[in-house]
C-alpha positions as CSV (number, residue, x, y, z in Angstrom):
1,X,0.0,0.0,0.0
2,X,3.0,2.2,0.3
3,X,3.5,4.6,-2.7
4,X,6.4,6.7,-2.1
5,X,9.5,5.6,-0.1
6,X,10.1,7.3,3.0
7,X,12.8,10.2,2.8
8,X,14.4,12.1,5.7
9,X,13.5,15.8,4.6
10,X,15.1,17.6,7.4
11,X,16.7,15.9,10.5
12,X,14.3,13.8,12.0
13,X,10.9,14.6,10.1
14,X,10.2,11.9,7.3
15,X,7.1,11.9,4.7
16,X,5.5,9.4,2.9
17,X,2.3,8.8,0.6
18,X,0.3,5.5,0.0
19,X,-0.8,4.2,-3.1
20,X,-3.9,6.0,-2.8
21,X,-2.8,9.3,-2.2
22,X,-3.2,9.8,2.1
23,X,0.2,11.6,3.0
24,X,2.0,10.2,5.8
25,X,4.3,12.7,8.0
26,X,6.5,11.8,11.4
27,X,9.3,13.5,13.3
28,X,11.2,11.3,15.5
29,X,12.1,13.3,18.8
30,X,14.9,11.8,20.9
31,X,14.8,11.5,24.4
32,X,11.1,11.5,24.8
33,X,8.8,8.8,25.7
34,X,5.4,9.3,24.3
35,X,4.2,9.8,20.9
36,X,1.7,12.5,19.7
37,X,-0.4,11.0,16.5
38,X,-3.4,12.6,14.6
39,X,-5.4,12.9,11.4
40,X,-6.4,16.1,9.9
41,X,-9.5,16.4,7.6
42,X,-9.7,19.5,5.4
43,X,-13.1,20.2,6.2
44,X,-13.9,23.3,8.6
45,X,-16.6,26.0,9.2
46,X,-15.1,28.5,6.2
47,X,-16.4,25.5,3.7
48,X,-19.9,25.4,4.7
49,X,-22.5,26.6,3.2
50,X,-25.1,29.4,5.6
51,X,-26.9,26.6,6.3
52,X,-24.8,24.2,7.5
53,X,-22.6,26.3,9.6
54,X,-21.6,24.2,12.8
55,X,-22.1,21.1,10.6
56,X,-18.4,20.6,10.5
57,X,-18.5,20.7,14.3
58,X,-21.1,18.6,15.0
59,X,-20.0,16.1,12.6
60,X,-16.9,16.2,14.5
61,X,-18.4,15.5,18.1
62,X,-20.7,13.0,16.3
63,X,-18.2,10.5,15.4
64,X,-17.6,9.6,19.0
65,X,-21.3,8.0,19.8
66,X,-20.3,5.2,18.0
67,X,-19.0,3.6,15.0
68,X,-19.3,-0.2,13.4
69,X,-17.0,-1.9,16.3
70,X,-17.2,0.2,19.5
71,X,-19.8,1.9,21.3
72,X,-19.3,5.0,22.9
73,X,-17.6,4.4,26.1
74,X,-15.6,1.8,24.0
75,X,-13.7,4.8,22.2
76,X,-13.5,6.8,25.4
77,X,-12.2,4.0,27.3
78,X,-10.0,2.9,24.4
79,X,-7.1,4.6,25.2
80,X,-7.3,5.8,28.8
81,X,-7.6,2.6,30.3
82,X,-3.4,2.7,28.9
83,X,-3.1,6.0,29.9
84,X,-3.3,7.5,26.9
85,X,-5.9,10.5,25.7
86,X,-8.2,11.3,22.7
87,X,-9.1,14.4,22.0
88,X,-10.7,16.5,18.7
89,X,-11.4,20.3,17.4
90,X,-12.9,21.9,14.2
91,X,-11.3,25.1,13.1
92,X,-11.7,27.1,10.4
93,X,-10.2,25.2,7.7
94,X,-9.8,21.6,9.0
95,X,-11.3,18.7,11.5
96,X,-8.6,17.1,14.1
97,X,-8.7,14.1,15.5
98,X,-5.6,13.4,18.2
99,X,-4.3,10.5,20.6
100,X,-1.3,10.5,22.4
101,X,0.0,7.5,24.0
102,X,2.9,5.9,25.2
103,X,5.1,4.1,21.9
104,X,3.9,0.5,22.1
105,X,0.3,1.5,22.2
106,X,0.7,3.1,18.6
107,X,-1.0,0.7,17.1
108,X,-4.1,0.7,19.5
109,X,-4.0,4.7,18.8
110,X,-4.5,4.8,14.9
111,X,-7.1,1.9,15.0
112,X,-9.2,4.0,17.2
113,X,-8.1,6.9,15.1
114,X,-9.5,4.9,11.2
115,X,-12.6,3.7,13.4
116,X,-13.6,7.2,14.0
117,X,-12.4,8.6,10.5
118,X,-13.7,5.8,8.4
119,X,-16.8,4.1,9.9
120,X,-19.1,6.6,12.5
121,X,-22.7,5.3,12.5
122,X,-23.8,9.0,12.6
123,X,-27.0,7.8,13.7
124,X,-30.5,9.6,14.3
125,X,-30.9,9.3,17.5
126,X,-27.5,10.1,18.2
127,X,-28.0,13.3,16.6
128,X,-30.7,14.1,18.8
129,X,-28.8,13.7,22.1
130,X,-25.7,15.5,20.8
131,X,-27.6,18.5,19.3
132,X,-28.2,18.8,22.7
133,X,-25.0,18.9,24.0
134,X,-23.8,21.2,21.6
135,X,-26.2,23.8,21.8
136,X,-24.9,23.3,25.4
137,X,-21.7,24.8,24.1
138,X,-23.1,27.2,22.2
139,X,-24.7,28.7,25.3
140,X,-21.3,28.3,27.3
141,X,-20.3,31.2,24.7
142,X,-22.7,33.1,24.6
143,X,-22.3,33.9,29.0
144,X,-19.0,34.4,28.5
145,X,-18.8,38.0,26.9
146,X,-15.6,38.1,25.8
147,X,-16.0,35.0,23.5
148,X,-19.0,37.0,22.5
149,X,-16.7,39.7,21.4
150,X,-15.0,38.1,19.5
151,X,-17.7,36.5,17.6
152,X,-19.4,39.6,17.0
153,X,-16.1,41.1,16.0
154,X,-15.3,38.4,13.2
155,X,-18.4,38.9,11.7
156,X,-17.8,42.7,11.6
157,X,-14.4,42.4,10.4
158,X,-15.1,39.4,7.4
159,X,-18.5,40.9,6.0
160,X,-20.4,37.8,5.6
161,X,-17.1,35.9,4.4
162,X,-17.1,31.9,6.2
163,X,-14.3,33.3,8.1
164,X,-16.3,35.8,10.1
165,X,-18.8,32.5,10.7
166,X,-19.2,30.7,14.1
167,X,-17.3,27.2,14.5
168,X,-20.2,26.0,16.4
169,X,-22.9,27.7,14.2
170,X,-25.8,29.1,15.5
171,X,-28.9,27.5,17.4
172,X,-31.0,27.7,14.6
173,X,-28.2,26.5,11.9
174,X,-27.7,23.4,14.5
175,X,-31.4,22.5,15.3
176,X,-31.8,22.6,11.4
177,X,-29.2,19.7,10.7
178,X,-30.2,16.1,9.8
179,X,-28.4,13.2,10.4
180,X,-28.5,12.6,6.4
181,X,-26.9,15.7,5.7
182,X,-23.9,14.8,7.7
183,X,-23.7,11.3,6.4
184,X,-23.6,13.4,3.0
185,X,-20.7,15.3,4.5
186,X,-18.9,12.6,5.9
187,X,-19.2,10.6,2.6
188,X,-18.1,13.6,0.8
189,X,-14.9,14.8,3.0
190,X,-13.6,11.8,5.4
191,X,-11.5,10.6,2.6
192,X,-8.3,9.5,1.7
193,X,-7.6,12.5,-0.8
194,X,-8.7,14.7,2.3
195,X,-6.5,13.5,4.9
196,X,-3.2,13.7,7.0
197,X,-1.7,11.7,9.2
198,X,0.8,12.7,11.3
199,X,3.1,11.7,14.3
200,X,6.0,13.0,16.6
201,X,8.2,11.1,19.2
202,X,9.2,8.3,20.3
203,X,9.0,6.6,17.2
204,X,10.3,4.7,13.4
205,X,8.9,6.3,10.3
206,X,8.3,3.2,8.4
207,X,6.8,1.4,11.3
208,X,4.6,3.9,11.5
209,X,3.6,3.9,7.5
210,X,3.0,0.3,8.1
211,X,0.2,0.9,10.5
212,X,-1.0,3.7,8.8
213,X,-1.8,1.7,6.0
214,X,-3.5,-1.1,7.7
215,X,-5.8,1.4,9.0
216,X,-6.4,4.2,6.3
217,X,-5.1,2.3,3.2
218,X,-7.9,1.1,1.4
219,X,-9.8,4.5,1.6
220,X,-11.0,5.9,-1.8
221,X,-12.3,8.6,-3.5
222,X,-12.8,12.5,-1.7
223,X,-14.0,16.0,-2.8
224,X,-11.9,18.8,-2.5
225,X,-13.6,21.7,-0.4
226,X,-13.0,25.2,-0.9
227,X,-12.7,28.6,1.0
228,X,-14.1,31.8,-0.9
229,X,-12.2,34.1,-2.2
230,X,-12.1,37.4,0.6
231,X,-10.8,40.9,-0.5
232,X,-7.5,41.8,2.0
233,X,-9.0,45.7,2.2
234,X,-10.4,45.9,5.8
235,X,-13.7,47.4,6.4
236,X,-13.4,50.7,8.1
237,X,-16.0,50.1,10.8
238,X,-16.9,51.3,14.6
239,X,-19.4,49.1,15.4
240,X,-21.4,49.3,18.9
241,X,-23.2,46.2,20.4
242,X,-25.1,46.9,23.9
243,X,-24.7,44.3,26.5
244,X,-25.1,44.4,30.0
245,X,-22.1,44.0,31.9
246,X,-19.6,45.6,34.3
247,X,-17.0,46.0,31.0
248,X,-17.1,46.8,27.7
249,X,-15.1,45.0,25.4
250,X,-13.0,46.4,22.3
251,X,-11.8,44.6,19.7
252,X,-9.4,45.9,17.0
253,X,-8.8,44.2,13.7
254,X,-7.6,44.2,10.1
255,X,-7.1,41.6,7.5
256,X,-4.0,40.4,6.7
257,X,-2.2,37.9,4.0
258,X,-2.6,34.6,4.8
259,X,0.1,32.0,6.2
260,X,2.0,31.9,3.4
261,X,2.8,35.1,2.9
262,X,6.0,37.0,3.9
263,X,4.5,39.4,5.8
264,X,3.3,36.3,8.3
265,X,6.8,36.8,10.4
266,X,7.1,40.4,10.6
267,X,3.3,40.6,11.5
268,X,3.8,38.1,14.4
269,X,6.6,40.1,15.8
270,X,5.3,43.3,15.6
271,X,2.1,41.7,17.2
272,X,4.8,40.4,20.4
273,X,5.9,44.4,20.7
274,X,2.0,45.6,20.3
275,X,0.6,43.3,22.9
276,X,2.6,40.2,23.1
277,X,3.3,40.1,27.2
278,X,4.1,42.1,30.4
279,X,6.8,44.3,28.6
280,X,4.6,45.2,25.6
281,X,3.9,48.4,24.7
282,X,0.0,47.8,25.0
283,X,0.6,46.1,28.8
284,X,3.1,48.5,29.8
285,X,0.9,51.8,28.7
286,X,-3.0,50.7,29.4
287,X,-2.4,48.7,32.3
288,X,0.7,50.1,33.8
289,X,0.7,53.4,33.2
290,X,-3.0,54.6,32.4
291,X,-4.2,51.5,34.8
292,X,-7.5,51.1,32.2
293,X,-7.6,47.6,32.2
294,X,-6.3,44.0,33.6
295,X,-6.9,42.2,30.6
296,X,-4.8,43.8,27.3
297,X,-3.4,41.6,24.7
298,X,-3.1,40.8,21.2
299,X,-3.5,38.6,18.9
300,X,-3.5,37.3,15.2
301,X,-4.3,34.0,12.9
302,X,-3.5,32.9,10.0
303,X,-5.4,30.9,7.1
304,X,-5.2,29.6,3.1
305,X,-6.9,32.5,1.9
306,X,-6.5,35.3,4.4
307,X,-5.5,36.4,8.3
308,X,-6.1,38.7,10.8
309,X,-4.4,40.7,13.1
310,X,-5.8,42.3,15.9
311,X,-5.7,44.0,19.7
312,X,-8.2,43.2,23.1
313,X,-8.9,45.4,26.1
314,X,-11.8,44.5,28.9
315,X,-12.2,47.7,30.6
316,X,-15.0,49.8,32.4
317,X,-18.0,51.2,30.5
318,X,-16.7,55.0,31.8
319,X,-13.1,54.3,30.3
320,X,-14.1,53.5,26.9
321,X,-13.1,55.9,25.2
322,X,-9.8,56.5,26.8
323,X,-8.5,52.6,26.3
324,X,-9.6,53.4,22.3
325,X,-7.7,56.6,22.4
326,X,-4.6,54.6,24.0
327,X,-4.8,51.9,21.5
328,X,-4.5,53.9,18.5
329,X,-1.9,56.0,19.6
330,X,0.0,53.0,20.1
331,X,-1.1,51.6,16.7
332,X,-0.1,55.1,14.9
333,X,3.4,55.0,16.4
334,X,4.4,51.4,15.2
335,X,2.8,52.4,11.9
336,X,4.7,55.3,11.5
337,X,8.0,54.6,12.9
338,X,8.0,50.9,12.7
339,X,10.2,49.2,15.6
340,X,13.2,50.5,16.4
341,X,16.7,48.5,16.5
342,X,17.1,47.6,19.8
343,X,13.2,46.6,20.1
344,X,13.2,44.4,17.2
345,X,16.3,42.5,19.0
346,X,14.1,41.8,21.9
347,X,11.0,40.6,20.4
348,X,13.0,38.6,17.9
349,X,14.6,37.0,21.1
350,X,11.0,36.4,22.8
351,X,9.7,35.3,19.6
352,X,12.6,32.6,18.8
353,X,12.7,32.1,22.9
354,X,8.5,31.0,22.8
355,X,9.2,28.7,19.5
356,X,11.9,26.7,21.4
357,X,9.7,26.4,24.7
358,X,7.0,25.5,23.1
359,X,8.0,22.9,21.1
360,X,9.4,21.0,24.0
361,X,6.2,18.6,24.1
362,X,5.4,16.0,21.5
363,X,2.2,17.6,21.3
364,X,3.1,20.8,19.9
365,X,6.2,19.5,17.7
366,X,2.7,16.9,16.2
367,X,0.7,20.1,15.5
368,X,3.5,22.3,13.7
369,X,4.2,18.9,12.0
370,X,0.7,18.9,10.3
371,X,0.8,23.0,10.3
372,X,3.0,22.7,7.4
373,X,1.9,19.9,5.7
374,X,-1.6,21.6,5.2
375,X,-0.7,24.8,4.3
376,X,1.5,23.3,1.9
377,X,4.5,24.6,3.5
378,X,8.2,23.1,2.9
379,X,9.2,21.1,6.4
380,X,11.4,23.3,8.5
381,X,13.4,22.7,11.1
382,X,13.4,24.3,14.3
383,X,16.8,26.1,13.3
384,X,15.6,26.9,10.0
385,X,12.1,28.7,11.5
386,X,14.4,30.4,13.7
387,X,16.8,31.8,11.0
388,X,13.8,33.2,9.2
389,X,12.4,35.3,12.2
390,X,16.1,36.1,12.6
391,X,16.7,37.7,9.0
392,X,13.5,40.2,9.1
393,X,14.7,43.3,9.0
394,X,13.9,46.4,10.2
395,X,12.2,47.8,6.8
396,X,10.2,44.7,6.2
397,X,8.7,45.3,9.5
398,X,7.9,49.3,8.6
399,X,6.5,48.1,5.7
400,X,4.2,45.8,7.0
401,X,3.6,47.8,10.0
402,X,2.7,50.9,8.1
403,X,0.3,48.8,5.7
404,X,-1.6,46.6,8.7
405,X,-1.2,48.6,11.6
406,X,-2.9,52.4,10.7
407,X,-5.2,53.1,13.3
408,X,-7.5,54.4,10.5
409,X,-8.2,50.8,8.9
410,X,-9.4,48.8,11.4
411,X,-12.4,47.2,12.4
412,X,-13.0,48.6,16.1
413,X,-16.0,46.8,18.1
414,X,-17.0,47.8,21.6
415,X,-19.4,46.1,23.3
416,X,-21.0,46.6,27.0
417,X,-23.7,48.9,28.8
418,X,-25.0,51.0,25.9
């Protein structure tokens, strides 16, 4: 079933691809004792249509009430009766499905994995009860006003585009599914010219083709999904939303390139120096100094067709306007005057510093792994990422900051007491 051989591509992270097309990635990480494994569907909320938004997400949660040879507890138990764990997500562009176990359970890990993947009964009643739970979820958002934000914000910021769509859809999108229509979907998108399959850690890349294609090798067949175009201009909005509350929330945003794009690196450091931790400009000037708010920070993402790049304060009704005012004048400065020398050197340092530390779990090293692969990305090293967030330079980083960052182009949201 194998198609390709396995080569090494960079130090430890080998690729292959079976004979029907299902790419096979693994990075073998000395000196740990676990190993990190997952399949990656390219089906997420920015390829439904308005009426199936959440389906990707309940489709997701649905595959784990049952499938042909195990029941429900069967799949929880599966794996933590080793002490392993099995977890999932839906994001914008892709379904995840993830164990991690210790190396001689590998094996037990992908068969529960191609269970889920291949053969879900997706079952009526099922539905029913998991509707349910997720609407469940849905309601767990909507009291928490930040999330809230944020949801309000993206639909502000991506004018009707899927990527300004919730994950977990709405009430009424979710009541409305059928189980039919996510058979339909699962038929359509859980195949093999869909799908990743990925592993880090303790572990031997063709050991781990071998039990990859018992499991996911005689798949067949698969439609390609895909994310609408989205212009990269950014609405010029100030949108209110009343909500009761002892804050009011502001969100700041603009649209960016997406992930493949140079701009990707000097966006993520100037977003360290806007907002990125304690010594930020955004920490050290609204909380610090003004003392406007205890939660600043900000933030950014990245997808196929576009990104975002953005800025969060929680702050009292009565200080609005002041935390808005402090925002953009630190927005207008990086814009202007980019980042200076001896700034760029430290959030280059925290940048490369947050890589390394991060990658020090299986986990993480499984997730960047797959990062590339579906973004179509060549396989980097560690040293290799770090060497490219070492060479931006100070005018790539005025560039971008003076195109993204002007306080004048962003979508601003506040919400709270009108």
């Amino acid at each position: 079933m194998i198609g390709t051989p396995p080569g090494v591509i960079h130090g430890e992270m080998q690729e292959s691809v079976l004979a029907n097309g299902l790419r096979i990635l693994s990075e073998r990480i000395p000196g740990v004792r676990s190993i990190s494994v997952g399949v990656w569907i390219r089906q997420g909320a920015a390829h439904e249509s308005p009426e199936m938004r959440g389906g990707s997400h309940l489709l997701e949660h649905m595959v784990f009430k049952g499938t042909g040879s195990r029941g429900p507890r069967e799949i929880a138990m599966a794996l933590e009766r080793l002490g392993g764990s099995l977890d999932a997500f839906t994001s914008r562009e892709h379904t995840s499905f993830q164990a991690r176990v210790l190396p001689q359970h590998l094996p037990v890990a992908l068969d529960v994995l191609a269970d889920l993947v291949r053969d879900p009964l997706l079952r009526e009643e099922d539905l029913e009860l998991e509707r349910e739970v997720v609407l469940e979820e849905i309601s767990s958002v909507e009291d928490t006003p930040d999330d809230v934000a944020f949801e309000a914000h993206a639909e502000a910021l991506w004018e009707g585009h899927p990527y300004g769509w919730p994950i977990l859809g709405t009430r009424s999108s979710v009541e409305a599914i059928e189980a039919r229509t996510l058979r339909e979907l699962h038929d359509r998108r859980y195949r093999h010219g869909r799908l990743l399959v990925a592993a880090a850690g303790y572990l031997e890349h063709e050991a781990f083709v071998e039990e990859v294609a018992r499991g996911f090798g005689a798949m067949t067949g698969g439609e390609a999904p895909t994310v609408p175009t989205v212009d990269l201009a950014t609405p010029v909005l100030d949108v209110h939303r009343p909500r009761p509350g002892a804050q009011v929330h502001l969100l700041f945003g603009n649209r960016t390139p997406p992930r493949s794009h140079r701009a990707r690196i000097p966006l993520i450091l100037l977003s360290a120096a806007l907002g990125g931790g304690m010594g930020s400009r955004l920490f050290q000037k609204v909380r610090e100094e003004l003392g406007l708010a205890y939660t600043v920070y900000s933030f950014q993402s990245f997808y196929s067709r576009a990104g975002l790049a953005g800025v969060y304060v929680g702050t009292r009704p009565e200080w609005g306007d002041r935390a808005v005012d402090a925002v953009r004048a630190e927005y207008a400065e990086l814009a202007r005057e980019g980042l200076p020398a001896n700034e760029l050197r430290e959030v280059k340092n925290q940048v490369a510093g947050q890589v390394m530390l991060s990658l020090e779990s299986t986990s993480a090293r499984l997730f960047r792994l797959a990062g590339m692969a579906l973004h179509d990305e060549p396989l980097r090293t560690l040293d290799e990422l770090l060497d490219r967030v070492e060479s931006v330079t100070e005018a790539e980083v005025a560039e971008v900051a003076a195109r993204y960052l002007d306080p004048d182009r962003q979508t601003v949201l506040r919400m709270g007491p009108p």
